[in-house]
C-alpha positions in Angstrom: -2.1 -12.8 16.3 -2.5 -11.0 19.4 -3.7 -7.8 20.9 -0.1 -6.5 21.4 -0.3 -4.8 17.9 -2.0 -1.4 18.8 -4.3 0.9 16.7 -1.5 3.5 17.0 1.4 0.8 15.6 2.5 1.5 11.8 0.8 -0.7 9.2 2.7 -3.1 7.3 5.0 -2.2 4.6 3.0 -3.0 0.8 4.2 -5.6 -1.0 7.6 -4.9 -3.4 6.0 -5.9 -6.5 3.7 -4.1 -8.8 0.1 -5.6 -8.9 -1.7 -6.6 -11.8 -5.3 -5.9 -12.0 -6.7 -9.2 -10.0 -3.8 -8.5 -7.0 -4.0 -7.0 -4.3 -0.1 -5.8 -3.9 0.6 -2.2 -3.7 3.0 -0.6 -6.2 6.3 0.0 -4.5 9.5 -0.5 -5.9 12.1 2.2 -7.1 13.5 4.8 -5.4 11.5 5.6 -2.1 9.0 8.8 -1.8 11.7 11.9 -1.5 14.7 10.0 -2.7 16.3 11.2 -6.1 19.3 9.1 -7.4 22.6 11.4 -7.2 23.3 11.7 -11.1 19.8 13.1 -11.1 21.0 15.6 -8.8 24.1 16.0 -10.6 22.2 16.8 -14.0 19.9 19.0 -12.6 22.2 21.0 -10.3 24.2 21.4 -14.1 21.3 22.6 -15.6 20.9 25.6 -13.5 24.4 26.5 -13.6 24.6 27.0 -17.0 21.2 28.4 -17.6 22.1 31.2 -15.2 25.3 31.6 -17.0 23.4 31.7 -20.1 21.5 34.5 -18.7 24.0 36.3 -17.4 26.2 36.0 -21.0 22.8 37.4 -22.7 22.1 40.1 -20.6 25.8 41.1 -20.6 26.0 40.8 -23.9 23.3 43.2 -24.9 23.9 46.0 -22.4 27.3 46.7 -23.7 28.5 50.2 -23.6 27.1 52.7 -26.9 27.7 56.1 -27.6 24.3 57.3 -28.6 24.2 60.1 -31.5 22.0 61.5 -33.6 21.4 60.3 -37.3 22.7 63.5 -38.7 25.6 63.6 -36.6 26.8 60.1 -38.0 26.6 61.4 -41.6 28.3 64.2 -40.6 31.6 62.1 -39.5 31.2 60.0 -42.2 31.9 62.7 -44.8 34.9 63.8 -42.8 36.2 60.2 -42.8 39.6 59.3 -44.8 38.9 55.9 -46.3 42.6 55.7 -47.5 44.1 56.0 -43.9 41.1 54.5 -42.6 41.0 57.1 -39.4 37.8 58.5 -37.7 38.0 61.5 -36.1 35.9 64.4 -34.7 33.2 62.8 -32.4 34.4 59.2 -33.2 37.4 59.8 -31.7 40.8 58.5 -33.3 40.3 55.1 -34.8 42.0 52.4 -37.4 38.7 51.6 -38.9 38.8 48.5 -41.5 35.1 48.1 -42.1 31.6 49.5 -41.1 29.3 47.4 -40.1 25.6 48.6 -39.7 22.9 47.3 -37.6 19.9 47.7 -36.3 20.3 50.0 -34.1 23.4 50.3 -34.2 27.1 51.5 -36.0 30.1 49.5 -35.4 33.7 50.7 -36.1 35.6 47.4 -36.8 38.9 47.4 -35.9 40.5 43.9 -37.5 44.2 44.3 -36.6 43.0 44.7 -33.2 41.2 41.7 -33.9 43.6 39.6 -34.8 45.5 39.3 -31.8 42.1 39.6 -29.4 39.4 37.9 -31.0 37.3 38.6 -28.3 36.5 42.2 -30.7 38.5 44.1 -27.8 39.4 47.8 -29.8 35.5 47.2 -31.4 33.5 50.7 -31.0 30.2 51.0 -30.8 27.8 53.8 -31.6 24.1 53.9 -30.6 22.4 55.9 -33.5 18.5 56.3 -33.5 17.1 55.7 -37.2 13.6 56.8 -36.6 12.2 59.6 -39.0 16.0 60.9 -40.2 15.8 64.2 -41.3 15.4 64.7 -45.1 18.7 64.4 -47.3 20.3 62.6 -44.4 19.2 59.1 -46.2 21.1 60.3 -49.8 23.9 62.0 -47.5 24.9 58.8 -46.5 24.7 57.0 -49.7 26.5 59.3 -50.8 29.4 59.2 -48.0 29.5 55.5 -48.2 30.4 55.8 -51.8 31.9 58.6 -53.0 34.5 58.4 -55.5 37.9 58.3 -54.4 36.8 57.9 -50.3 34.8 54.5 -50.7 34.0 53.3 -47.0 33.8 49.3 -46.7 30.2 48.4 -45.1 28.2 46.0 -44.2 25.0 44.8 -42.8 24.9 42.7 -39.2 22.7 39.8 -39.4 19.4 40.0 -37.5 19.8 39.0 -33.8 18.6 36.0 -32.9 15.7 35.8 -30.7 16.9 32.7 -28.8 18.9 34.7 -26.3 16.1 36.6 -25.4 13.5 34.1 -25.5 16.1 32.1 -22.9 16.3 35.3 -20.8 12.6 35.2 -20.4 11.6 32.3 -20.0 14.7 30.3 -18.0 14.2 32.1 -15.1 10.1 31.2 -15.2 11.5 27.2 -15.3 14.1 27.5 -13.1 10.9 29.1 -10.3 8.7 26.0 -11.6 11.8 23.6 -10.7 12.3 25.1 -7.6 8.8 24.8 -6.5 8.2 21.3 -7.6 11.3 20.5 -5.3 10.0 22.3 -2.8 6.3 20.7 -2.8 8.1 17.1 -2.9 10.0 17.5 -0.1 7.3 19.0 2.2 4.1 18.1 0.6 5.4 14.4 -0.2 4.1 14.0 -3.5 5.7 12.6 -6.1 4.7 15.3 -8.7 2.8 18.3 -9.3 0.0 16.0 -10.8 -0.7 14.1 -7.2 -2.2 16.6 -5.4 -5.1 14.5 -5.0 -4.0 11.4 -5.1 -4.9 9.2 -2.5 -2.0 7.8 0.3 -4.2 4.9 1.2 -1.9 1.5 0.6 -3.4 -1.6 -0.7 -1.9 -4.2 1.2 -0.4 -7.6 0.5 -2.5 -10.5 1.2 0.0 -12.0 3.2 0.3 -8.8 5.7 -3.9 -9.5 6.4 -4.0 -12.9 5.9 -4.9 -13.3 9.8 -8.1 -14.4 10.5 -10.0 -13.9 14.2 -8.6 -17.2 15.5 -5.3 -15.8 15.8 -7.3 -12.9 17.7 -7.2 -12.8 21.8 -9.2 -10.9 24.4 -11.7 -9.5 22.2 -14.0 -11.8 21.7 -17.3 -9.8 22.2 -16.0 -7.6 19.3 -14.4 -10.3 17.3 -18.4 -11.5 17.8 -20.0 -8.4 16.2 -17.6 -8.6 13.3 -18.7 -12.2 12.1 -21.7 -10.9 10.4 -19.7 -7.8 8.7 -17.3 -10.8 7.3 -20.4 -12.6 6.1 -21.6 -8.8 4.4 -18.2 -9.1 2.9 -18.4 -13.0 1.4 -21.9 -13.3 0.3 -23.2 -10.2 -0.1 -25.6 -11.3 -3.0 -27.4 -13.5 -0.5 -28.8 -10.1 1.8 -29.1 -8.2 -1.0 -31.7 -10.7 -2.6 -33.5 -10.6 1.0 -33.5 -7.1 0.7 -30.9 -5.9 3.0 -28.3 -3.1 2.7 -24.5 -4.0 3.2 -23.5 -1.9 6.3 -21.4 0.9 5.4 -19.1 1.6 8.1 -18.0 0.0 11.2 -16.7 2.5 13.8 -13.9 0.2 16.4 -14.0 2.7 19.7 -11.8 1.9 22.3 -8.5 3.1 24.6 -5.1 3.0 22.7 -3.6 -0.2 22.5 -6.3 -2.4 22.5 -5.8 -3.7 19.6 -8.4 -1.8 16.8 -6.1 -1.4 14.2 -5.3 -5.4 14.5 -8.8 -6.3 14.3 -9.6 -4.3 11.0 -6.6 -6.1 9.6 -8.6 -9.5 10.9 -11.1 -8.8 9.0 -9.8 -8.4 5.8 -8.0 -11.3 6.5 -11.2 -13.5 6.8 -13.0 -12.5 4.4 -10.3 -12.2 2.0 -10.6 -8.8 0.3 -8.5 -5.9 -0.8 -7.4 -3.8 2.7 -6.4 0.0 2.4 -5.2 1.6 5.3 -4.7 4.8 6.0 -4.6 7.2 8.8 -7.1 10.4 8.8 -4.3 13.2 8.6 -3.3 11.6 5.3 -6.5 13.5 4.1 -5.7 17.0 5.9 -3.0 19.2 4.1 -2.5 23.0 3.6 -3.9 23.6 -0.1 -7.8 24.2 0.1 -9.3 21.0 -1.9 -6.8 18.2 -1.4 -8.3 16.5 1.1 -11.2 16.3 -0.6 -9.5 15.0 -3.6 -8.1 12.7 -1.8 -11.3 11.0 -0.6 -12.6 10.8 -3.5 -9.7 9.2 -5.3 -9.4 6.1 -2.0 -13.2 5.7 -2.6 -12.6 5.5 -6.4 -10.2 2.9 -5.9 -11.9 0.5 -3.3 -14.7 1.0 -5.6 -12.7 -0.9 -8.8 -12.1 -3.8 -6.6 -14.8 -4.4 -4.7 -15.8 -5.9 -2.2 -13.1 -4.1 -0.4 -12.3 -2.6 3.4 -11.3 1.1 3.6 -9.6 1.0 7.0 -9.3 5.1 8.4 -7.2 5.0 11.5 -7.1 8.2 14.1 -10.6 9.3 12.8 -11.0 12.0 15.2 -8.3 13.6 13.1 -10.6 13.8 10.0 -14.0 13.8 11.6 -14.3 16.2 14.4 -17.3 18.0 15.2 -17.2 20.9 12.6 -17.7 24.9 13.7 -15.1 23.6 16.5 -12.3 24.9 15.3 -11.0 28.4 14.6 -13.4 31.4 13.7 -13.8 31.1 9.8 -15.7 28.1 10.0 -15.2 26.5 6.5 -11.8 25.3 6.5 -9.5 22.9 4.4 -10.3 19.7 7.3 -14.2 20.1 6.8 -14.5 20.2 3.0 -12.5 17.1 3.8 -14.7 15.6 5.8 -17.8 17.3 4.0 -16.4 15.4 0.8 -16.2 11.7 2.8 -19.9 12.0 4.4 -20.7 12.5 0.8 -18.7 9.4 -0.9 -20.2 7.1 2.3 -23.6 8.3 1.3 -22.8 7.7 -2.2 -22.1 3.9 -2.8 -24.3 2.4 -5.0 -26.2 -0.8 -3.1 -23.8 -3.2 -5.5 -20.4 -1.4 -4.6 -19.7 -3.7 -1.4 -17.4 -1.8 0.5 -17.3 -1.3 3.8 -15.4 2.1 5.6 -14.0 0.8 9.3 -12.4 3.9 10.9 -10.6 3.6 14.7 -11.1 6.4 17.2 -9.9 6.6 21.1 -12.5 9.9 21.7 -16.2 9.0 19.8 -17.2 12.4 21.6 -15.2 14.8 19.2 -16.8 13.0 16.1 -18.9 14.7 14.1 -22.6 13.7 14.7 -23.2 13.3 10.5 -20.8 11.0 10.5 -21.9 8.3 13.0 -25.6 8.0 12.5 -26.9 5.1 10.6 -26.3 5.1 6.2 -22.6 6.1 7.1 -21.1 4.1 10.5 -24.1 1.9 11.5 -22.0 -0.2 13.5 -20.5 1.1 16.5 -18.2 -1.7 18.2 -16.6 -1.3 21.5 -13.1 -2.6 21.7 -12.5 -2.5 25.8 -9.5 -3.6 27.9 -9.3 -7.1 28.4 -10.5 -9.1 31.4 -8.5 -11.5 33.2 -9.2 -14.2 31.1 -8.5 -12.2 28.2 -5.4 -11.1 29.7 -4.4 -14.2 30.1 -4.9 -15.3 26.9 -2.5 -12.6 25.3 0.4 -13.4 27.4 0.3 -16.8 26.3 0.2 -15.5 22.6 3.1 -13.5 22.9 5.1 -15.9 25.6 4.8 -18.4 22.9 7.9 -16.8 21.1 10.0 -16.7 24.0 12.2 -18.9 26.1 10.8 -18.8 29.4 11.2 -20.6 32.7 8.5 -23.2 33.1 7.7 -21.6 37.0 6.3 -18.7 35.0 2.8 -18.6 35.9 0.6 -16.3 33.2 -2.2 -16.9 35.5 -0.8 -14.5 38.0 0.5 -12.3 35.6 -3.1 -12.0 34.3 -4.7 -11.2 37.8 -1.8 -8.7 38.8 -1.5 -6.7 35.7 -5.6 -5.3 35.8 -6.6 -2.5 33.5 -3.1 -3.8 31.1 -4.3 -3.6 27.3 -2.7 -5.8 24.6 0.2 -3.2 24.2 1.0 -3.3 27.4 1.0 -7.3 27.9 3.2 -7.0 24.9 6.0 -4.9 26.5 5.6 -6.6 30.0 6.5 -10.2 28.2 9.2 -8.3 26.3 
């Protein structure tokens, strides 16, 4: 391993296969984050269609057109109705009416021989007639209409309603805004549900994407140097805390991009041989007030469960700047954020033995909290390699490639001064 992998590079993917509780693999597996299968799709885009046409039917369906009279009015055509030719007139109009039906709030003329050939009830009247307080005699007028000898009107009573169409008109539309919004927060909040707000995106990684260990490390050696004794924090850390000592509880890798930070965190986990999650500090940051904060309590949660463990932040400055720097307001959503992880690095109990390593190109927009002793003690510098060290990648990365044997890395190494791992990296490419 060389210093061509940059802090800036992606980390490796997790592992495909779910992790039982002694791995280290990350859960993966399934559809990726944002994908949906297309019968999904299919079933849901169904679903709304037909609960909007469900409305729709409802809402048609109870705003059909009613002549509204009075109570007395009705009883009044009633008596003037011929049962035995079965014709309304006056206000009713002209009508072949075979039954009465009465409802709720309603009085419909029935018209069956219409019926018959339109069974969608076309030639079906309705009349809107207001029972509250009927005037008195209007009650025993219409018994008596409805059955008087000789002029006997058929009636009938219409069933209750059912409240499921209305209870659907309310509500569908509520469910079909929740849908809509839970499709909208996957596809720009990433989550996978409403429920992950503040759920971590830190990845526990695969042993085999860490299992690197600092001999396969070049042109860092100073640094790979000041990291030994973190490793031995990491293996033994009964044996300093029975002297007394405190396991360090952050390391803070400074240095220009490309030099390889990100790589050496990795190195680290590799040698010591415990759980890795890496993450980059706008994972924390997002637009609802609180999620960030959730979030670092949730990664500190789970390093805690498996420790001893490395919590690897990369792009620090883009959790940790100096706060009261930013816009007029002061208190924003970045440092309750930060606010939260000062707290959780403050927090670990002297048996939890993990260890925070963030990576940062610009220390001077950090906030002070954050790098004094109890939270980053150590501060190691990860420079540009020297000649020597120079030298020493190119022959990393020349290794995997057929090259002339009148190459000479030697003067590669003197002519390519100030050249970081990345940039050795592209110029063997």
């Amino acid at each position: 391993m060389s210093m061509s992998d940059h802090d800036e590079s992606p980390p490796p993917k997790p592992a495909p296969d779910s992790p039982p509780p002694g791995d280290r693999r990350p859960q993966s597996g399934g559809p990726r984050r944002g994908e949906q299968k297309p019968s999904s799709n299919l079933f849901w885009f169904l679903m709304i269609v037909g609960a909007i046409a469900l409305i729709v039917f409802s809402v048609s369906n109870q705003n059909q057109s009613r002549e509204e009279v009075t109570f007395s009015e009705f009883v009044g055509e009633l008596e003037r109705f011929d049962a035995k030719t079965h014709e309304a007139v006056g206000r009713f109009k002209k009508s072949n009416v075979h039954e009465l039906i009465i409802g709720a709030d309603y009085i419909r003329f029935q018209d069956t021989a219409k019926e018959k050939d339109k069974p969608d009830a076309a030639g079906t009247k309705f009349f809107q007639v207001p029972f509250l307080k009927p005037a008195e005699g209007d009650v025993k007028r219409l018994t008596d209409a409805l059955t008087r000898e000789g002029q006997r009107i058929p009636y009938g009573y219409a069933r209750p309603p059912s409240e499921w169409p209305s209870l659907l008109a309310f509500f569908l539309p509520i469910l079909l805004l929740l849908f809509l919004f839970l499709i909208l927060f996957r596809r720009v909040g990433g989550a996978g549900t409403a429920m992950s707000f503040g759920r971590s995106r830190g990845r526990l990684y695969a042993q085999e994407d860490v299992d690197s260990g600092f001999e396969h490390v070049a042109g860092i050696d100073e640094a790979v140097e000041e990291l030994r004794e973190v490793v031995e924090f990491l293996q033994n850390p009964d044996k300093y805390q029975a002297l007394g000592g405190r396991i360090p509880r952050g390391v803070l890798l400074v240095g220009p991009p490309g030099t390889g930070k990100t790589l050496l965190a990795k190195a680290v986990a590799g040698e010591a041989d415990v759980p890795f999650y890496g993450l980059s500090g706008s994972d924390f940051v997002e637009m609802f007030v609180g999620v960030g904060a959730a979030r670092v309590r949730d990664m500190f949660q789970q390093a805690a469960a498996r420790s001893p463990a490395i919590i690897f932040i990369d792009e620090l400055d883009a959790l940790g700047k100096v706060r009261g720097s930013g816009m007029p307001g002061g208190h924003d959503e970045r440092e309750q954020t930060l606010n939260a992880l000062l707290v959780e690095m403050d927090g670990f109990s002297t048996e939890q033995s993990v260890i925070v390593m963030g990576a940062t190109n610009r220390p001077e927009t950090l906030d002070p909290a954050l790098l004094r002793p109890g939270r980053f003690d150590r501060h190691v510098l990860v420079d540009r390699p020297d000649i020597k060290g120079r030298e020493a990648i190119l022959k990393v990365h020349a290794g995997k490639i057929k090259m002339d044997d009148s190459v000479d890395l030697g003067r590669l190494a003197k002519i390519t001064p100030g050249f970081v791992g990345a940039d050795l990296a592209n110029l063997v490419n």
